[in-house]
C-alpha positions in Angstrom: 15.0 0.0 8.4 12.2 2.5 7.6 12.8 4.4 4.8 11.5 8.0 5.1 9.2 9.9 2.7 7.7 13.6 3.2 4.1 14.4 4.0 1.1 11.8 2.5 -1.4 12.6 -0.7 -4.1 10.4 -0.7 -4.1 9.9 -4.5 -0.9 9.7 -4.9 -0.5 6.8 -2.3 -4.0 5.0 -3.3 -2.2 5.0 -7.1 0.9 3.5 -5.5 -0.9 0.9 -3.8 -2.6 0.0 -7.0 0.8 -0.1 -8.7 2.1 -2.7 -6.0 -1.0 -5.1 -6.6 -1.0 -5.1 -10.2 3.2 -5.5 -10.6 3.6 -9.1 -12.0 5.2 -11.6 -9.4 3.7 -9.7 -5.9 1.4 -10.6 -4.0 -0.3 -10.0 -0.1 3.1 -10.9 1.8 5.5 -9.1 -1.2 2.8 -6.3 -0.5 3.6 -6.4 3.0 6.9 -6.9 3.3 7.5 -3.4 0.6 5.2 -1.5 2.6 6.6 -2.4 6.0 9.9 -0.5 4.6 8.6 2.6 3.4 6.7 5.3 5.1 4.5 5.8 2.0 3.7 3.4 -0.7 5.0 5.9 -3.2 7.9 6.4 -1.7 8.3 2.2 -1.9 7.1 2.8 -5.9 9.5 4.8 -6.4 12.2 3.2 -4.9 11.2 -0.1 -6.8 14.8 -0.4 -8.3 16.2 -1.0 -4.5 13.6 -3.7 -3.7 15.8 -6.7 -4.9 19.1 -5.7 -3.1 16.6 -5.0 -0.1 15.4 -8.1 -0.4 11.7 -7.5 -0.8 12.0 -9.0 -4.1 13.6 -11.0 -7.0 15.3 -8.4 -9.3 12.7 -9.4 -12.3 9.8 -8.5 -10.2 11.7 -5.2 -9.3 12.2 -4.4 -12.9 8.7 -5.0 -13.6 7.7 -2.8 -10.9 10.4 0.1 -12.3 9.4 -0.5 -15.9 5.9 0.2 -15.0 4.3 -3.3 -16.5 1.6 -2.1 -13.6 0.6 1.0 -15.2 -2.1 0.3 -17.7 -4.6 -1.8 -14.8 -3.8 0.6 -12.3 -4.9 3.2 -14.1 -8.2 1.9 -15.1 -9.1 1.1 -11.7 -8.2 3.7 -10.7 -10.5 5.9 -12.7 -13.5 3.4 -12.5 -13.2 4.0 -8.4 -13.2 7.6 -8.9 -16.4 7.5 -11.1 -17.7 5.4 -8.8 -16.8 7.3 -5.7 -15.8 4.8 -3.3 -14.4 5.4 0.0 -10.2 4.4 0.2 -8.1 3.6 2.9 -4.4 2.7 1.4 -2.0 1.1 3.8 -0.9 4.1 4.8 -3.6 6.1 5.6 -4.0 6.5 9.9 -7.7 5.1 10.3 -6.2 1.7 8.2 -6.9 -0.9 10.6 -3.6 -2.0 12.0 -4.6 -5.2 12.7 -4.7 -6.1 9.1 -1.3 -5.2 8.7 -0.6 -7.6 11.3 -2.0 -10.7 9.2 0.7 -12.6 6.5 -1.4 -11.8 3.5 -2.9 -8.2 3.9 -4.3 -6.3 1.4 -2.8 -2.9 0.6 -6.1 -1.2 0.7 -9.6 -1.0 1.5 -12.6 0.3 -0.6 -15.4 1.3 1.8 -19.3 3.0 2.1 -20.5 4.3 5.2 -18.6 5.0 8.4 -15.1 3.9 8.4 -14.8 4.8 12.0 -16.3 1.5 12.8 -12.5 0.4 11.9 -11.7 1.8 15.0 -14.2 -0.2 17.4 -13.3 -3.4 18.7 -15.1 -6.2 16.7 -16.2 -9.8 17.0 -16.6 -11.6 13.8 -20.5 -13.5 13.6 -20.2 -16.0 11.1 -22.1 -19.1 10.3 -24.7 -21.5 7.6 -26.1 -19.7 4.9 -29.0 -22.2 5.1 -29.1 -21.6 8.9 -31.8 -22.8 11.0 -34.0 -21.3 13.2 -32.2 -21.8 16.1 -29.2 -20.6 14.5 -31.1 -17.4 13.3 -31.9 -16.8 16.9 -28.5 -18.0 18.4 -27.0 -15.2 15.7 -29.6 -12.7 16.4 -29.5 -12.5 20.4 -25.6 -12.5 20.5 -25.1 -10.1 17.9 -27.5 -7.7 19.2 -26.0 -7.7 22.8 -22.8 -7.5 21.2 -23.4 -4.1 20.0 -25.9 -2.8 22.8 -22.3 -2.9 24.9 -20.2 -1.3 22.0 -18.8 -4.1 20.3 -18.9 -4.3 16.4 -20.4 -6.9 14.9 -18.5 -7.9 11.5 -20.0 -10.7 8.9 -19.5 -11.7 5.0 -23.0 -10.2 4.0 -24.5 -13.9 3.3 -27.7 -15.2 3.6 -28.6 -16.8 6.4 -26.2 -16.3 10.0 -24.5 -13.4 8.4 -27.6 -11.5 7.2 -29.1 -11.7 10.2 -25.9 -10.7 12.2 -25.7 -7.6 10.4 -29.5 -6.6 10.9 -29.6 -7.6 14.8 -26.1 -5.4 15.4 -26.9 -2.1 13.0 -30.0 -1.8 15.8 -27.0 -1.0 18.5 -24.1 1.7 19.3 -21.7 -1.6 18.0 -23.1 -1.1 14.9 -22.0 -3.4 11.9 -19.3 -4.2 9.4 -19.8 -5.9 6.4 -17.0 -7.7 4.6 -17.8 -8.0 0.8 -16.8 -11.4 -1.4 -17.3 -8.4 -5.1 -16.8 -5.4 -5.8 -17.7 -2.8 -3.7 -20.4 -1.5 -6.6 -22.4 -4.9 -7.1 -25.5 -4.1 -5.3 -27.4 -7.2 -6.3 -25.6 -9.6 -4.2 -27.4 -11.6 -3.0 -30.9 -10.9 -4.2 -33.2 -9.1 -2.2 -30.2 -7.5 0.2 -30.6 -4.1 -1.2 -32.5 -3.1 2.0 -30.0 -4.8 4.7 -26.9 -3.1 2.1 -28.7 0.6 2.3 -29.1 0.2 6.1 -25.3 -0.9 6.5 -23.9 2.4 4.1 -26.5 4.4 6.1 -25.8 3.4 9.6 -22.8 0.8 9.2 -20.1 0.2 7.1 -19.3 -1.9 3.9 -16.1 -2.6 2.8 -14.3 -4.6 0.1 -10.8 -5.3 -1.5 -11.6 -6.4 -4.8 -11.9 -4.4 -7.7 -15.2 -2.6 -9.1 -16.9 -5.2 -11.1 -16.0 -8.2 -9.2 -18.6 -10.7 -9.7 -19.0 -13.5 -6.4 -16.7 -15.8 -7.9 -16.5 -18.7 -5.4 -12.8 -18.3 -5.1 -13.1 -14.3 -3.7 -15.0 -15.9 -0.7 -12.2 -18.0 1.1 -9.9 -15.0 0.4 -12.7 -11.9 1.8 -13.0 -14.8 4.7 -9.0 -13.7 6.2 -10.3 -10.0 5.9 -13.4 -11.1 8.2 -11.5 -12.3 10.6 -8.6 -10.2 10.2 -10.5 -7.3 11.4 -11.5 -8.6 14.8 -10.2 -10.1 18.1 -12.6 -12.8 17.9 -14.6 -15.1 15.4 -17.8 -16.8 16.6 -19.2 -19.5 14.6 -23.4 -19.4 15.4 -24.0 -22.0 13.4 -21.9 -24.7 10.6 -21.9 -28.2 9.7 -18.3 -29.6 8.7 -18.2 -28.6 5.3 -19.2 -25.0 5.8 -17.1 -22.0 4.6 -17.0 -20.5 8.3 -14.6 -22.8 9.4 -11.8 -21.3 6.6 -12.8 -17.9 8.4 -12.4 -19.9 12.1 -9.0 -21.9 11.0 -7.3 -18.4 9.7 -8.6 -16.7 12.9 -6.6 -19.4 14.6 -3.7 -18.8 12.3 -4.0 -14.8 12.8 -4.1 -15.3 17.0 -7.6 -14.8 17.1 -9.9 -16.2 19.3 -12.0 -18.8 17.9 -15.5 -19.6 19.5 -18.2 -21.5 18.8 -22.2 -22.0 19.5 -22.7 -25.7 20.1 -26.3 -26.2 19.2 -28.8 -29.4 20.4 -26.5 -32.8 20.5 -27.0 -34.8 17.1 -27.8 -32.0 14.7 -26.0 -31.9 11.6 -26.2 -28.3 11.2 -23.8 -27.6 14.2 -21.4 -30.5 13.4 -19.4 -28.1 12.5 -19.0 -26.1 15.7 -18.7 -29.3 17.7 -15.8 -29.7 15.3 -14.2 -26.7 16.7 -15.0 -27.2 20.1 -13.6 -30.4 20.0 -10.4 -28.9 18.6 -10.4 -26.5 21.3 -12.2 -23.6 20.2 -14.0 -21.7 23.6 -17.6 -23.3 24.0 -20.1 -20.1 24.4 -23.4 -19.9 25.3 -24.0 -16.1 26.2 -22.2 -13.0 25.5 -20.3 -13.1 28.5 -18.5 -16.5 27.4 -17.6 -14.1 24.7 -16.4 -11.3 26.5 -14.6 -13.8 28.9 -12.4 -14.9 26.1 -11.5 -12.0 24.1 -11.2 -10.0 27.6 -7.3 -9.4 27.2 -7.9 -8.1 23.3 -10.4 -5.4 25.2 -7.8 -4.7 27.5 -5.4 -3.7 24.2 -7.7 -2.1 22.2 -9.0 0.2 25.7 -5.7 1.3 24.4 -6.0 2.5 21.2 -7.8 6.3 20.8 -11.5 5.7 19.3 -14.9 7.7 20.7 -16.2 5.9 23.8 -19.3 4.2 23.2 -21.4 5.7 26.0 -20.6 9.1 24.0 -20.9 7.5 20.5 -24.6 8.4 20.4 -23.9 11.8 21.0 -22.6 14.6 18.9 -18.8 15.3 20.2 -19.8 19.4 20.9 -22.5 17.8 23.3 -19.9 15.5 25.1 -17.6 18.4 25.4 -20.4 19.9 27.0 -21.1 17.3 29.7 -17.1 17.2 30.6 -17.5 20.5 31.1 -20.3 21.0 33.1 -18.8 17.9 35.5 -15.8 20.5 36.1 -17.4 23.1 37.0 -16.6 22.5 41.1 -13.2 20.5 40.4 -10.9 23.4 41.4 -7.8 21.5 40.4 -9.6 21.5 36.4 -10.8 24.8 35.7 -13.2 24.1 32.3 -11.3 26.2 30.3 -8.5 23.1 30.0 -11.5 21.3 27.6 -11.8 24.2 25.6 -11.4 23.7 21.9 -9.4 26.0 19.7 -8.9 25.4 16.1 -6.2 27.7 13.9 -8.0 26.8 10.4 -4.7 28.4 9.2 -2.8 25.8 10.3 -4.8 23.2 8.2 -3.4 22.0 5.0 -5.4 23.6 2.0 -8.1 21.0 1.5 -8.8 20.8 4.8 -8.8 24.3 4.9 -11.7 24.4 2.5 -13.8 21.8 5.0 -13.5 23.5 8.0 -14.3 26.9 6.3 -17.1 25.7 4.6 -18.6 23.9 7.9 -17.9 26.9 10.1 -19.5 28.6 7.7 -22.5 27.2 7.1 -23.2 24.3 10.2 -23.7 20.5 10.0 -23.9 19.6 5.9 -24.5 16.0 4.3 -21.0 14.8 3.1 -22.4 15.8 -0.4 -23.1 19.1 0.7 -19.6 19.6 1.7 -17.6 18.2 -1.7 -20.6 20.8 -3.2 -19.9 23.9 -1.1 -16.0 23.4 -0.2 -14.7 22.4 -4.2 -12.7 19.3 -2.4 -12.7 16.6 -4.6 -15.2 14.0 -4.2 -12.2 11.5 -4.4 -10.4 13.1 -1.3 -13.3 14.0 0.8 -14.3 10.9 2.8 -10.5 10.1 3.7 -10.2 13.7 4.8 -12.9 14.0 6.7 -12.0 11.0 8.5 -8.3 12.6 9.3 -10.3 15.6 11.0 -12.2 13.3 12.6 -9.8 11.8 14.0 -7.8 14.8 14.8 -10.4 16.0 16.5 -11.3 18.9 14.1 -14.9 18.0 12.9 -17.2 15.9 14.7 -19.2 12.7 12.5 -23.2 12.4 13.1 -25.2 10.0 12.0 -25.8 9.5 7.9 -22.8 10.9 7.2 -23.0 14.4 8.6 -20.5 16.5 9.4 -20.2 20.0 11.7 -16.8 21.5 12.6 -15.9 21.0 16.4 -17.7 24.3 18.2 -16.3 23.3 21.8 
C-alpha cells in the first residue's frame, strides 16, 4: 500500500531522508523498505510511529525514529551540504535513478556536481587495476571512448589506473562520464594529482557521492560506493583485474543486482587479467569490441529506449535548435502542420520558485547556473534540483557548463 502525501519540497524531503539514515537500527534495506510505502520521505518521517505495526520496523527503532534520536546529525549535515552547495537528489526526487531503487541496499540520496542528467543515459560501468598495464590502459581507453561516441555513459570509481583513464577517454564523447566517489563529495585531493580529470568531470560530466561531507577514503567506503557503480548501469565491464582486485566486488554485486557482467580477457598467462579469466570462467560474457558489449546488454537498451531522456544525436545541440530542425522536416507533411511542435509556456502556472527561473531567463537569455541563483533570489540550495525538474519538463533547455536558457520554441 502507498501511502499518500501532498506536493514535494526539496528541503523538506532531503531533511527527511537524512532523518531515515541517521535513526539508530536502519539501514539501506530499512531505508528501502520505508520509502517504498510513502510517497515522500517526510510523509514516511512523520508517520514513523506506524512503521512497526506496518512492519517496516521493530517498534524500538520506530520510537527512535518518533523521538527524534536522528535530529542532532541530521542537522549538521545538513547545514555543512548547504554551505558547501552540493547538488541533491533524495529518493524521491523524479531524475533519482530508478534503478538504484531497484538494488537491496539503496541509498536514500545522492549528492552530485555537474550534470545530473547523465542519470538518465544508459550506462556501462568500466572498472578495472589501479596498477593497470598498458594494455589495460588501452583496452580501457578504446572501449570507453566508443562507448560514449554512440551515447552510452561511461561510469567508474575515480581510481587511478583503468578508472581514470575510463573517465578521461568517455568525457571526450556525447556518452559523457559518471564518476562514483568512495568520500565525500567535497574532498578534492583524492587521489593526488586528479584535480584536473575531477574539474573536467563537474564541467563536462558528473560526480556523484553518498557519503557525507568530510568522508575521508576509508577502505571500507569503497566496497560499499562499489554497489552504487554498478547499481547505476545495465552492464559492468571489467578492463583489467587479477583475482584479488576490488573490481570483482563491483562484478559479483552486478551479478547479484541482474546486471550484466563482462570481462576483457587479456594475453593467456598474465597475472594482471587473472582476474577476468576468473569471471569468464564463471560465465561472465567474453568481449573483445564494443559490439560484444552492445550484444549483451542489447535487451537493457531495448528498456531504457523506453524511458524519456534527450536523444543523443540531439544531445550536442541546444533543445530550441532541435525544435527547429523538427520543424523545418514538417514543413511539406500535411498531416503535421509545424504549429503541433510549438512550445507554449504559462509561467503562471509554475510554482513560485520556478516562477522566478523562467522569469529571470526569459528575461535576460542563457545565464551560468550562478547567474541564475544571483538574478532569480532562488536559493542556491534549491536551484540545481529545480532546474533539473524544468529540464525535464521541458521548460528550460541545459547547455554545456551548466548553462541554462528558457525553452524559446
Amino acid at each position: 500500500m502507498i501511502i499518500g502525501e501532498p506536493k514535494l519540497n526539496l528541503k523538506e524531503e532531503y531533511f527527511a531522508c537524512l532523518a531515515l539514515r541517521f535513526t539508530p537500527g536502519l539501514g539501506p534495506k530499512s531505508w528501502a523498505r520505508i520509502l517504498n510505502n510513502y510517497s515522500s520521505a517526510y510523509g514516511a518521517l512523520k508517520d514513523a510511529a506506524s512503521w512497526a505495526d506496518l512492519n517496516l520496523c521493530s517498534e524500538n527503532v520506530a520510537e527512535a525514529a518518533r523521538s527524534e534520536a536522528w535530529r542532532s546529525s541530521a542537522e549538521k549535515e545538513f547545514k555543512e551540504v548547504m554551505r558547501l552547495r552540493f547538488g541533491i537528489l533524495p529518493w524521491t526526487h523524479p531524475s533519482f535513478p530508478a534503478s538504484l531503487k531497484e538494488i537491496a541496499d539503496p541509498p536514500t540520496y545522492l549528492y552530485y556536481y555537474g550534470d545530473p542528467s547523465l542519470l538518465a543515459n544508459p550506462g556501462v560501468a568500466v572498472v578495472g587495476s589501479r596498477k593497470s598495464s598498458r594494455l589495460g590502459l588501452e583496452y580501457a581507453q578504446k572501449i570507453s571512448g566508443e562507448l560514449s561516441a554512440i551515447g552510452i555513459t561511461v561510469i567508474s570509481g575515480f581510481a587511478r589506473g583503468i578508472d581514470a583513464c575510463a573517465h578521461q577517454e568517455a568525457l571526450k564523447g556525447v556518452g559523457s562520464s559518471i564518476a562514483v566517489l568512495g568520500t565525500g563529495l567535497d574532498i578534492d585531493d583524492y587521489p593526488q594529482n586528479s584535480g584536473n580529470l575531477r574539474r573536467e568531470l563537474i564541467e563536462h560530466g558528473l560526480i556523484v557521492s553518498e557519503f557525507s561531507p568530510g568522508t575521508k577514503p576509508y577502505s571500507g567506503n569503497f566496497p560499499f560506493r562499489n554497489r552504487i557503480i554498478s547499481g547505476l548501469s545495465v552492464g559492468v565491464l571489467v578492463a583489467e583485474a587479477d583475482v584479488k582486485s576490488g573490481s570483482l566486488i563491483t562484478a559479483r554485486l552486478a551479478a547479484e543486482q541482474g546486471r550484466e557482467v563482462m570481462a576483457l580477457p587479456g594475453p593467456l598467462g598474465s597475472s594482471n587479467f587473472s582476474g577476468c579469466l576468473k569471471l569468464i570462467k564463471e560465465g561472465a560474457a567474453l568481449v573483445e569490441t564494443v559490439d560484444d558489449i552492445l550484444i549483451s546488454i542489447g535487451h537493457s537498451l531495448d528498456a531504457n529506449a523506453q524511458r524519456k531522456f534527450i536523444p543523443v544525436s540531439e544531445k550536442k545541440k541546444p533543445l530550441s535548435v532541435v525544435c527547429a530542425d523538427k520543424l523545418k522536416g514538417n514543413k511539406n507533411n500535411l498531416s503535421m502542420p509545424p504549429e503541433r511542435d510549438k512550445f507554449v509556456l504559462n509561467i503562471k502556472d509554475l510554482e513560485p520558485e520556478e516562477q522566478e527561473i523562467a522569469k529571470t531567463l526569459d528575461r535576460e537569455g542563457k545565464l551560468h547556473i550562478d547567474e541564475i541563483v544571483r538574478k532569480s533570489g532562488v536559493d542556491v540550495s534549491l536551484t540545481g534540483a529545480l532546474l533539473l525538474g524544468m529540464e525535464v519538463k521541458g521548460i528550460v533547455v541545459h547547455f554545456p557548463g551548466m548553462y541554462y536558457d528558457i525553452k524559446r520554441c
